[in-house]
N, C-alpha and C positions, 0 to 999 in steps of 0.2 A: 865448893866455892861457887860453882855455876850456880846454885838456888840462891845464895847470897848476893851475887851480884844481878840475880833477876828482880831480889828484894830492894836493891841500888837502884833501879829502873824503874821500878813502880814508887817508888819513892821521890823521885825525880820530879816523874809525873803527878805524881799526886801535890806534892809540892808548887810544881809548876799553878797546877790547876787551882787551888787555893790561893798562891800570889796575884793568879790574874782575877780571880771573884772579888778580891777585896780591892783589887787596885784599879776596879771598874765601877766600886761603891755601890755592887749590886747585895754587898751587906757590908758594916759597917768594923763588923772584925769576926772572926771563928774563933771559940774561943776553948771547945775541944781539941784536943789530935785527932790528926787522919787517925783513920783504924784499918790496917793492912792486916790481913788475911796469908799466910801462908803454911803450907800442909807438910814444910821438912824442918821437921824440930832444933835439928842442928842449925840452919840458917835463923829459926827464931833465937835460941840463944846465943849465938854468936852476936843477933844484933842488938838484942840485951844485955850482953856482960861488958863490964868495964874494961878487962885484961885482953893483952892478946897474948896468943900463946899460939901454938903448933902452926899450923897455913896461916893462919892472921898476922902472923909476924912479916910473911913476903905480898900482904896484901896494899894493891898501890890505896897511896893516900886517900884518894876522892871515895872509895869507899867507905871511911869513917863517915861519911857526909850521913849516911843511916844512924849511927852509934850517937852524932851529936843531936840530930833532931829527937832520937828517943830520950836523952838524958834534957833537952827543953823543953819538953815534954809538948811537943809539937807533931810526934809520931806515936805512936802504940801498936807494935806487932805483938799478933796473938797465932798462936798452932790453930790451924782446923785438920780434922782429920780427910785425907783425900775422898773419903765417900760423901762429903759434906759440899765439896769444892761443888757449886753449881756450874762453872765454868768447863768442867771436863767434857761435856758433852761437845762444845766447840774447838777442843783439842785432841781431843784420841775417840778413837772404837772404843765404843762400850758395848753389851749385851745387850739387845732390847727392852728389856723389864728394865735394867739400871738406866738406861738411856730416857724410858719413857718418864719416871720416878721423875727424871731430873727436869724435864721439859714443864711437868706439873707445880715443880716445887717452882720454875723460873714464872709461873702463870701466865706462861704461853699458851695453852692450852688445857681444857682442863682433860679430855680425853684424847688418842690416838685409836687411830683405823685398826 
């Protein structure tokens, strides 16, 4: 439930951030979905499927608030695999070869010391 309601947050956000792009007429509408990014397959299909069933049955309300922007199609959560996550390097100890990999793939840099 904890990856689901981080997918709640980024969603929020993301949301947030769309409402105010458009309501600043810095474009005229978005007419894709956000596209979120998460690497726990169970929080992506949890916030794809229609039904709730097992935890999703004691989950409070505002988290549908995911389930309905996917079915508006105002959202799109897709799985990446965590070696993919560009973002780990800002979150956890990596090894240095995986650490450098990532810094290249962000083109931050093209080589390290």
């Amino acid at each position: 439930m904890a990856e689901y309601i981080a997918v709640y947050n980024a969603t929020c956000h993301g949301m947030l951030i769309r409402n105010l792009v458009t309501g600043l007429k810095i474009v005229n509408s978005i007419s894709r979905p956000l596209k979120l990014y998460c690497d726990n397959s169970a929080a992506v299909s949890f916030s794809n499927s229609n039904s709730s069933t097992g935890a999703g049955l004691y989950l409070d309300t505002k988290y549908l608030f995911v389930r309905e922007r996917v079915e508006e199609n105002n959202l799109c959560i897709e799985y990446i695999s965590t070696k993919d996550m560009l973002a780990d390097p800002m979150t956890k100890g990596l090894p240095p070869k995986v650490y450098e990999e990532h810094v290249r793939n962000m083109g931050l840099c093209k080589d390290l010391i």
